[in-house]
C-alpha positions as a Markdown table, in Angstrom:
| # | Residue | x | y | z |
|---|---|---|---|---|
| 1 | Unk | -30.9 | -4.5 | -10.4 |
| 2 | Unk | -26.9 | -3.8 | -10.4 |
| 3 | Unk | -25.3 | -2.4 | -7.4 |
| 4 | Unk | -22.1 | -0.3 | -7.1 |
| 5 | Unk | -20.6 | 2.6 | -5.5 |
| 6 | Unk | -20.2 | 6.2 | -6.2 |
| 7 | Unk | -16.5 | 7.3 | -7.5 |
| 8 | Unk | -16.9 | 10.4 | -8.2 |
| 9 | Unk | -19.7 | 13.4 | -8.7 |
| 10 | Unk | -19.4 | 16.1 | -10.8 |
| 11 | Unk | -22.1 | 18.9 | -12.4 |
| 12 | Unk | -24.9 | 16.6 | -11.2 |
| 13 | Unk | -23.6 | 13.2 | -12.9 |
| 14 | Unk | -22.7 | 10.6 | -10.2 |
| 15 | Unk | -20.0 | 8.3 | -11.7 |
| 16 | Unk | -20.7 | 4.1 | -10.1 |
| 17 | Unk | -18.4 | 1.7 | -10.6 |
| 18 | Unk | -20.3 | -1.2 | -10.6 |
| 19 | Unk | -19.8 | -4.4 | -8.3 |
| 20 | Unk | -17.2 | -6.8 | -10.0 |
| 21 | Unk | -14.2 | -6.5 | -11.5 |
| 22 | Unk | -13.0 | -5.0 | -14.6 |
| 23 | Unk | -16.1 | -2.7 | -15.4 |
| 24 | Unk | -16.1 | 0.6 | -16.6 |
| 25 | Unk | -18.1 | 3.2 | -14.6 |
| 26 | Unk | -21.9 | 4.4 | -15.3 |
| 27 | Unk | -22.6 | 8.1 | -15.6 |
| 28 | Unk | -25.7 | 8.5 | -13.8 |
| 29 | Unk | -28.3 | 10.8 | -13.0 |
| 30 | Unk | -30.1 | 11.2 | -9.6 |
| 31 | Unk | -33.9 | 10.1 | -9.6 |
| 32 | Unk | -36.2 | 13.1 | -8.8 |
| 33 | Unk | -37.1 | 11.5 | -5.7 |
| 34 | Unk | -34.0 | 12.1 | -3.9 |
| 35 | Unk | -34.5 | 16.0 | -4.5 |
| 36 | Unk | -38.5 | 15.9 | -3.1 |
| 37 | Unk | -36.7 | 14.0 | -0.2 |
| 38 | Unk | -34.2 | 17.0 | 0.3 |
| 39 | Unk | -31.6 | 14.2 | -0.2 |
| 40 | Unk | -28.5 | 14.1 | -2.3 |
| 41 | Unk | -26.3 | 11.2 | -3.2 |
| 42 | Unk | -23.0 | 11.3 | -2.3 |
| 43 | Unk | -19.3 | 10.0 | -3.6 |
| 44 | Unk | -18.9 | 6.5 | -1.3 |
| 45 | Unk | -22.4 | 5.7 | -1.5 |
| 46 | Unk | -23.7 | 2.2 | -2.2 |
| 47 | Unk | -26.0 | 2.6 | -4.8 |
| 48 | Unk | -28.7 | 0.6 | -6.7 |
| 49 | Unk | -29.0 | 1.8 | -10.0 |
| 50 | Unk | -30.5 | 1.2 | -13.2 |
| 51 | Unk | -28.5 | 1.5 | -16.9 |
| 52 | Unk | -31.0 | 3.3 | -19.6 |
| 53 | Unk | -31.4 | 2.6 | -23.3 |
| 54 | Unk | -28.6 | 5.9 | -24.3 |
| 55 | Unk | -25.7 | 3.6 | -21.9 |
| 56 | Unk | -26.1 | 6.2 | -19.3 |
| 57 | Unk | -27.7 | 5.4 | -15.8 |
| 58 | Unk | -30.0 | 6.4 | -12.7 |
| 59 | Unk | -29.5 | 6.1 | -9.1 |
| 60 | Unk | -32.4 | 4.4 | -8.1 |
| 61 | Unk | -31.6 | 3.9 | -4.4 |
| 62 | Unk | -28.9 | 4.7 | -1.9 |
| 63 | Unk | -28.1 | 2.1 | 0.2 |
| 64 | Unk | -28.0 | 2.7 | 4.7 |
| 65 | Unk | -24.7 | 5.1 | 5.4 |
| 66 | Unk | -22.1 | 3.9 | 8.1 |
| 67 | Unk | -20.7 | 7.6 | 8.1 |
| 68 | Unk | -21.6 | 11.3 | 6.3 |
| 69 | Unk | -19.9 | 14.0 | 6.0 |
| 70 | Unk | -20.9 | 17.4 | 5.2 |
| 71 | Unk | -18.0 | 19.2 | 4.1 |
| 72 | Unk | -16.2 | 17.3 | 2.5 |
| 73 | Unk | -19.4 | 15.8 | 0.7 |
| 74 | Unk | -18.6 | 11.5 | 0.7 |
| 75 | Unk | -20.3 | 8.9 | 2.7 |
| 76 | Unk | -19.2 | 6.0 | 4.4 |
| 77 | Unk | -15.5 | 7.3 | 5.2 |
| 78 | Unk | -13.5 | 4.8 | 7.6 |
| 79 | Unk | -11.0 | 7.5 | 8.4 |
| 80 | Unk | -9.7 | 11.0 | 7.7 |
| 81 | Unk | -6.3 | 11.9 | 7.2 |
| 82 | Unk | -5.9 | 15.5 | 8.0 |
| 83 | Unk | -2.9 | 17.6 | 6.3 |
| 84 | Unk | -0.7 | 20.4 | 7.3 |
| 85 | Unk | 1.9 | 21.8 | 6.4 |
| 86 | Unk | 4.8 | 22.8 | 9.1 |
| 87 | Unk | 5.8 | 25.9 | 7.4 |
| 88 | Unk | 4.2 | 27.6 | 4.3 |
| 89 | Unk | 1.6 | 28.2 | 5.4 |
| 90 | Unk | 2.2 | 28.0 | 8.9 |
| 91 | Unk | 0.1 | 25.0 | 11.2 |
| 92 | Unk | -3.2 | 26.8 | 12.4 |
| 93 | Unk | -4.0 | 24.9 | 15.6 |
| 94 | Unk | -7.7 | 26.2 | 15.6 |
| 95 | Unk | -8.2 | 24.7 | 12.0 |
| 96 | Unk | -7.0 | 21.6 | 12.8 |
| 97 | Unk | -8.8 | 21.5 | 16.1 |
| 98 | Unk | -11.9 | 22.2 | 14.2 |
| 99 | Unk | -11.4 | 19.4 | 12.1 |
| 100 | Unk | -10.7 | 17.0 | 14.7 |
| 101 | Unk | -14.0 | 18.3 | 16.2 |
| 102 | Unk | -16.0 | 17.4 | 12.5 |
| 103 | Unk | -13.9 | 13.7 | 12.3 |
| 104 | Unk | -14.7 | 13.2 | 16.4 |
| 105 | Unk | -18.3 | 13.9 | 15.9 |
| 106 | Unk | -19.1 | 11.3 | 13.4 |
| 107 | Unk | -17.0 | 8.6 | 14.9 |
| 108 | Unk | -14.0 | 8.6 | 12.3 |
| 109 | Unk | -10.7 | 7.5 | 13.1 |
| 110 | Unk | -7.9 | 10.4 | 12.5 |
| 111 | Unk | -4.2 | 10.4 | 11.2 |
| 112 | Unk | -2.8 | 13.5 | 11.1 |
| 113 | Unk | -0.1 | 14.2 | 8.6 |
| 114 | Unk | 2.5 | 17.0 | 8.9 |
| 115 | Unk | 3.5 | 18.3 | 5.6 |
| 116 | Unk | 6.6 | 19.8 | 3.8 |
| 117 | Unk | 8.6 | 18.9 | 6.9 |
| 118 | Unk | 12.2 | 19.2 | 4.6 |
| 119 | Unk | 11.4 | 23.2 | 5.3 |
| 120 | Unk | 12.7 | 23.3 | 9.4 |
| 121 | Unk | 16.1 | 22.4 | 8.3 |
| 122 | Unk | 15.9 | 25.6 | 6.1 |
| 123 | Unk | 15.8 | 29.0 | 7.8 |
| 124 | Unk | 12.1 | 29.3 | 8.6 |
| 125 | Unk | 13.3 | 30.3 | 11.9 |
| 126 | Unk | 15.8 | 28.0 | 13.2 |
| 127 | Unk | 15.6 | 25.9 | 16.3 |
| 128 | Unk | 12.4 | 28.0 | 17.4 |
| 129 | Unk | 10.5 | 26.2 | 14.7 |
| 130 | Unk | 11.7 | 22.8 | 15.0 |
| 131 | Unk | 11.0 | 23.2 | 19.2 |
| 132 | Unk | 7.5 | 24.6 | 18.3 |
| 133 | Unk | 6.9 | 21.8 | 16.1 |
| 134 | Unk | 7.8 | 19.2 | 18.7 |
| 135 | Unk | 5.6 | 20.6 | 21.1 |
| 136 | Unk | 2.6 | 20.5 | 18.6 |
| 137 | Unk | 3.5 | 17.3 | 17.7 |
| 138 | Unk | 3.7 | 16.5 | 21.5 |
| 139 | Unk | 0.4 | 17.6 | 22.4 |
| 140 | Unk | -1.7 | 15.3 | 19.4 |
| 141 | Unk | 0.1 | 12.2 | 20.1 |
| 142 | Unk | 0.0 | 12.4 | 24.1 |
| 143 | Unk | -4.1 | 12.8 | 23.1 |
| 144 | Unk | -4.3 | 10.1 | 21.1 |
| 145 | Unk | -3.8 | 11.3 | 17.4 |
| 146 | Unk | -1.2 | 9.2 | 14.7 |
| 147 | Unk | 1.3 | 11.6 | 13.6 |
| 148 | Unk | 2.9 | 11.2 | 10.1 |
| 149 | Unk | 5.3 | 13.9 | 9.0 |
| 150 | Unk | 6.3 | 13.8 | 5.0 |
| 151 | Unk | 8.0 | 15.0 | 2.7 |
| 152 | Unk | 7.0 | 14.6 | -0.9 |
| 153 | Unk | 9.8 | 15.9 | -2.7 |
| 154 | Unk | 12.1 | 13.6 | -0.4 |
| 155 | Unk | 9.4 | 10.6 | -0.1 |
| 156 | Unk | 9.4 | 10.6 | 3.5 |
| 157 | Unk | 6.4 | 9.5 | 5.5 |
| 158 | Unk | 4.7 | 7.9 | 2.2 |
| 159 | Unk | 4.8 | 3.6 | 3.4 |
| 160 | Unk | 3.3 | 4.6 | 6.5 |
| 161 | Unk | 0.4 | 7.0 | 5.2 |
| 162 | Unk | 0.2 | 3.9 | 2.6 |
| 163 | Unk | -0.6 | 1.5 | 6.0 |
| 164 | Unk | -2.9 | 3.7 | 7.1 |
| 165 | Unk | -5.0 | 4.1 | 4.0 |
| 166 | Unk | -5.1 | 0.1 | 3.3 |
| 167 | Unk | -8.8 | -1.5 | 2.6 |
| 168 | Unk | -10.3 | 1.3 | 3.7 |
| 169 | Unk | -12.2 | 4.6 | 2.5 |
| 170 | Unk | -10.1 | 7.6 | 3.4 |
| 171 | Unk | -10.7 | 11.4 | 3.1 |
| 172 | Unk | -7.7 | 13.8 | 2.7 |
| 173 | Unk | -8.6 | 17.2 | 4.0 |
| 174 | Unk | -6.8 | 20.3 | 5.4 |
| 175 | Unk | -5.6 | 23.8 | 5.0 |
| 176 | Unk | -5.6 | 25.2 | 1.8 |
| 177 | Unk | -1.7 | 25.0 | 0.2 |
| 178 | Unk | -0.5 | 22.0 | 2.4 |
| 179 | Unk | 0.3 | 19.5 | -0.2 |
| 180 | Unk | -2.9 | 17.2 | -0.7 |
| 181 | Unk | -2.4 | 17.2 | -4.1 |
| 182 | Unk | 1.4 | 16.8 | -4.0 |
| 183 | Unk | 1.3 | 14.1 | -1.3 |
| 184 | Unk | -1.8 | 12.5 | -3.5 |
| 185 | Unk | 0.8 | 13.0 | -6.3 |
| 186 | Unk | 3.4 | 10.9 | -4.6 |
| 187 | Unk | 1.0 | 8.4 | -3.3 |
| 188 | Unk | -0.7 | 8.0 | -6.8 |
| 189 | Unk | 2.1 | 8.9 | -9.7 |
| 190 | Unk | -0.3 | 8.0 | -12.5 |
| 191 | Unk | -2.8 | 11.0 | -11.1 |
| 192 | Unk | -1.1 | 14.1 | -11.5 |
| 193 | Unk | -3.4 | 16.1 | -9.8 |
| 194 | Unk | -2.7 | 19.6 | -10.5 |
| 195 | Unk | -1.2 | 21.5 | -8.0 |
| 196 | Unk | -0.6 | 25.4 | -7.2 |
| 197 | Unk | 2.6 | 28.1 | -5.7 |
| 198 | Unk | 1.9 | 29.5 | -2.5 |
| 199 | Unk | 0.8 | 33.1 | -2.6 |
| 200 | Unk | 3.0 | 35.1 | -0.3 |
| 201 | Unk | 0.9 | 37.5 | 0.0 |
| 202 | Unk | -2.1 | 36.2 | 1.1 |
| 203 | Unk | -0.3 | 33.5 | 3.0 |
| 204 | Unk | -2.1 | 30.3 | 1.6 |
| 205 | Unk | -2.7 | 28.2 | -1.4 |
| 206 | Unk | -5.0 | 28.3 | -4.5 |
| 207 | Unk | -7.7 | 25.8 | -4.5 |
| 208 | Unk | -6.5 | 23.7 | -7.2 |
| 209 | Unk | -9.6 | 20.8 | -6.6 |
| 210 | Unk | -13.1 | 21.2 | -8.5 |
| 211 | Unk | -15.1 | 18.1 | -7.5 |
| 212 | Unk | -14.9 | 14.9 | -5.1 |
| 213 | Unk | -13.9 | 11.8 | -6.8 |
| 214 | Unk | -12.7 | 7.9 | -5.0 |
| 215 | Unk | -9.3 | 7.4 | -6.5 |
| 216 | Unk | -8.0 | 3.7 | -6.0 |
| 217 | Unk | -5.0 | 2.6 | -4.3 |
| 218 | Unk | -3.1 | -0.6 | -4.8 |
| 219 | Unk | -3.7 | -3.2 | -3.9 |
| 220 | Unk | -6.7 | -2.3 | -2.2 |
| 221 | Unk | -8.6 | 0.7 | -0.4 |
| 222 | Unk | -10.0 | 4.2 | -1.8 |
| 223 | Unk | -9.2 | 7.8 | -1.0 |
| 224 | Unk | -10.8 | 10.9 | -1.3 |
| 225 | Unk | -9.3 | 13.8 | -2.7 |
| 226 | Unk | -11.7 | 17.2 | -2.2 |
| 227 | Unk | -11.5 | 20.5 | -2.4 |
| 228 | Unk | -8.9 | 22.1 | -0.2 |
| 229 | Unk | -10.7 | 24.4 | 2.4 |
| 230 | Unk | -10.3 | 27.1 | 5.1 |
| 231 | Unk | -13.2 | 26.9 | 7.4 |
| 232 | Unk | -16.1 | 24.7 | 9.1 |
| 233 | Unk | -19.2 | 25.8 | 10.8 |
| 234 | Unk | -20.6 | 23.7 | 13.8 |
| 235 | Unk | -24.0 | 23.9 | 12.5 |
| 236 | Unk | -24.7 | 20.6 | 13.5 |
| 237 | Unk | -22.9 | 20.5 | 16.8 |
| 238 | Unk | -24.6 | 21.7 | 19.7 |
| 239 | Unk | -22.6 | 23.5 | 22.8 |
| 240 | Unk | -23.4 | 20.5 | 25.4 |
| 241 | Unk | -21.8 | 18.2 | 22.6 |
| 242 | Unk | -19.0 | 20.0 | 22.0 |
| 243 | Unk | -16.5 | 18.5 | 25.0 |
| 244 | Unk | -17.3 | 15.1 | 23.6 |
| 245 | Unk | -15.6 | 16.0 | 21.0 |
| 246 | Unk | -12.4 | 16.8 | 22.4 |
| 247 | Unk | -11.0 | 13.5 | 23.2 |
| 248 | Unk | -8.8 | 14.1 | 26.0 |
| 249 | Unk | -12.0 | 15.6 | 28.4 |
| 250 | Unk | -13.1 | 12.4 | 28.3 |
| 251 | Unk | -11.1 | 11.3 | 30.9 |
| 252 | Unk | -12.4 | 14.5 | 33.2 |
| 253 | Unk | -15.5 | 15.3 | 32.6 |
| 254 | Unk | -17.6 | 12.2 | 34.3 |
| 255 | Unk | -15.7 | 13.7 | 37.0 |
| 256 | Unk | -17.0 | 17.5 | 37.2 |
| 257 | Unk | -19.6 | 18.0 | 39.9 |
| 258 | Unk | -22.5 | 19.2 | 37.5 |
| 259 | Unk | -24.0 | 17.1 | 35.3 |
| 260 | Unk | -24.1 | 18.7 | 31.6 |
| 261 | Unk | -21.2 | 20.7 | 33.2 |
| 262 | Unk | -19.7 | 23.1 | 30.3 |
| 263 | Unk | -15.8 | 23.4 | 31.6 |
| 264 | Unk | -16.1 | 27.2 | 31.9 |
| 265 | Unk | -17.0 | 28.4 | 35.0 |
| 266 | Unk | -18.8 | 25.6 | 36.9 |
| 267 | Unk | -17.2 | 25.0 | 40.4 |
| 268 | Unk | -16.2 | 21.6 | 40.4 |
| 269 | Unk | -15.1 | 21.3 | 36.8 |
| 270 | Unk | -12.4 | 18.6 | 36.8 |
| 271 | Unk | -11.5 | 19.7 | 33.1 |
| 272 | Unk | -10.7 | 23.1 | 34.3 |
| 273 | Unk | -8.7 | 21.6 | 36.9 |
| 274 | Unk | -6.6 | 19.5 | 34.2 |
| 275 | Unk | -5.7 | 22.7 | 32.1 |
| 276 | Unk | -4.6 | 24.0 | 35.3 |
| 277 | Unk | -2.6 | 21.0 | 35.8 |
| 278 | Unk | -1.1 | 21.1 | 32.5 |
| 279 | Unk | -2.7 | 17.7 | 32.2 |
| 280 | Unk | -4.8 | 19.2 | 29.2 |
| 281 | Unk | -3.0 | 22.1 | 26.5 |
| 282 | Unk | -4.4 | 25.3 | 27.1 |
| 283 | Unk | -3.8 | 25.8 | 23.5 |
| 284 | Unk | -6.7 | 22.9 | 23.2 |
| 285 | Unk | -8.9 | 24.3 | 26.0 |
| 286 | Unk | -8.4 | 27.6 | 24.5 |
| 287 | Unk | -9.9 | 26.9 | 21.3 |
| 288 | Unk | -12.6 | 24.8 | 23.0 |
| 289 | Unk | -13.6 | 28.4 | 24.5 |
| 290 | Unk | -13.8 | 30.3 | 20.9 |
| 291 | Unk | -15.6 | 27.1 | 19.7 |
| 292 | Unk | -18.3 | 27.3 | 22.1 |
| 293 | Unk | -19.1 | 31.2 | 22.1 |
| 294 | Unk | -19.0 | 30.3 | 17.9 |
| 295 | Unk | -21.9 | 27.6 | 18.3 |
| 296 | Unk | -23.6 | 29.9 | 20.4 |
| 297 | Unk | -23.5 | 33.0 | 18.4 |
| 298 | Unk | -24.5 | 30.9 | 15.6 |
| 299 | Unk | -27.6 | 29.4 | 17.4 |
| 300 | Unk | -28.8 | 32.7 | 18.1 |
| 301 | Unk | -28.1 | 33.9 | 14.7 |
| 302 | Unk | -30.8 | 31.3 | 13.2 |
């Protein structure tokens, strides 16, 4: 039976593009079985299907995941390229920390890309934004993080996102109103996503996305474009996992005195110690806090 790999999903058809080159891609339904299995196919499966008599298709089988996410929907992502914008709307540090925390806890590797970056040498608040910016920028590369900042109308920032994205699936995701689709845009010409203004008065961006879909880069590698976003639950992380996910503990935590320790008020916590050292942002320990009364409040809730 033919093999191939989902592209795109959309009102319950599942768009393969078989194996081999120069085919067209088979709109497919799901076999019931995936439903009685509670299981859904997902854009980056690897799929074996089967074509019917009408030239349409079913997925038969889904073949074993290397990663799955949950929102955004697409399996076997080799890295996530997170977007924000500096200005318009403004960077919120507990979004993005909350996306690191989703990429962290499934094991993908992260480039964060500063948007719109043309705006601090406009009056968006002079050298206070461009010094806030630097320490931002400061704190994600001293843990670990890529940082690209771009420019789409300008181009800037686009041959190194490009190096990034090479042979690999990718997932663009991010505040709503950052740019996806205009850094997509400028990455892809020939896709002309549509894009959206920025509402002033609410502060962000229309979603402007309406389904998941692979779109192919030259000369090789894939990359998602979803639907842009404001929010993630931690439904599937659980409080004594949630340090893990903060790279820079790492380096503390084997060092606390508890075992299991949760860097809040344990005596002995060498993470604690490292905010107080300036050796970890409080800005990142900070929103580690919120996270964790979130997870906990949710637990209880179901």
């Amino acid at each position: 039976m033919p093999q191939g790999m989902i592209v795109k999903a959309l009102s319950g058809y599942y768009y393969v593009l078989p194996d081999g080159d120069g085919q067209d891609r088979v709109q497919c339904r799901a076999r019931g079985i995936f439903k009685k299995k509670n299981v859904s196919p997902l854009v980056g499966d690897r799929v074996i299907y089967e074509v019917t008599e009408n030239g349409e298709g079913t997925v038969d089988e889904i073949m074993p995941r290397s990663t799955e996410l949950i929102r955004p929907p697409v399996a076997n992502v080799e890295l996530a390229v997170l977007v924000f914008s500096v200005a318009e709307p403004v960077i919120s540090l507990p979004l993005l920390d909350k996306f690191l925390i989703h990429t962290e806890s499934v094991g993908l590797e992260t480039v964060i890309v500063f948007t719109k970056h043309d705006l601090l040498a406009e009056d968006t608040g002079g050298s206070s934004a461009q010094t806030d910016f630097r320490r931002i920028r400061h704190i994600y590369e001293s843990i670990g993080y890529p940082i690209v900042t771009t420019s789409a109308m300008a181009g800037d920032g686009l041959e190194s996102i490009r190096a990034h994205l090479q042979g690999r699936i990718s997932v663009f995701a991010g505040q709503s109103g950052v740019g996806k689709s205009s850094l997509l845009n400028a990455l892809v010409p020939e896709l002309n996503l549509q894009t959206s203004e920025i509402s002033h008065r609410l502060g962000r961006g229309r979603h402007t996305t309406r389904h998941v879909e692979l779109i192919a880069l030259e000369p090789a590698g894939w990359v998602a474009d979803t639907p842009g976003f404001s929010q993630l639950d931690f439904m599937n992380v659980e409080a004594e996992q949630l340090a893990d996910s903060f790279r820079e503990f790492r380096t503390y935590s084997p060092g606390c005195r508890f075992r299991g320790c949760l860097h809040q008020h344990e005596p002995g916590c060498k993470v604690r110690e490292a905010v107080e050292a300036k050796e970890i942002a409080a800005t990142r320990y900070d929103h580690y806090l919120l996270f964790l009364t979130e997870i906990r409040d949710k637990k209880r809730r179901y």
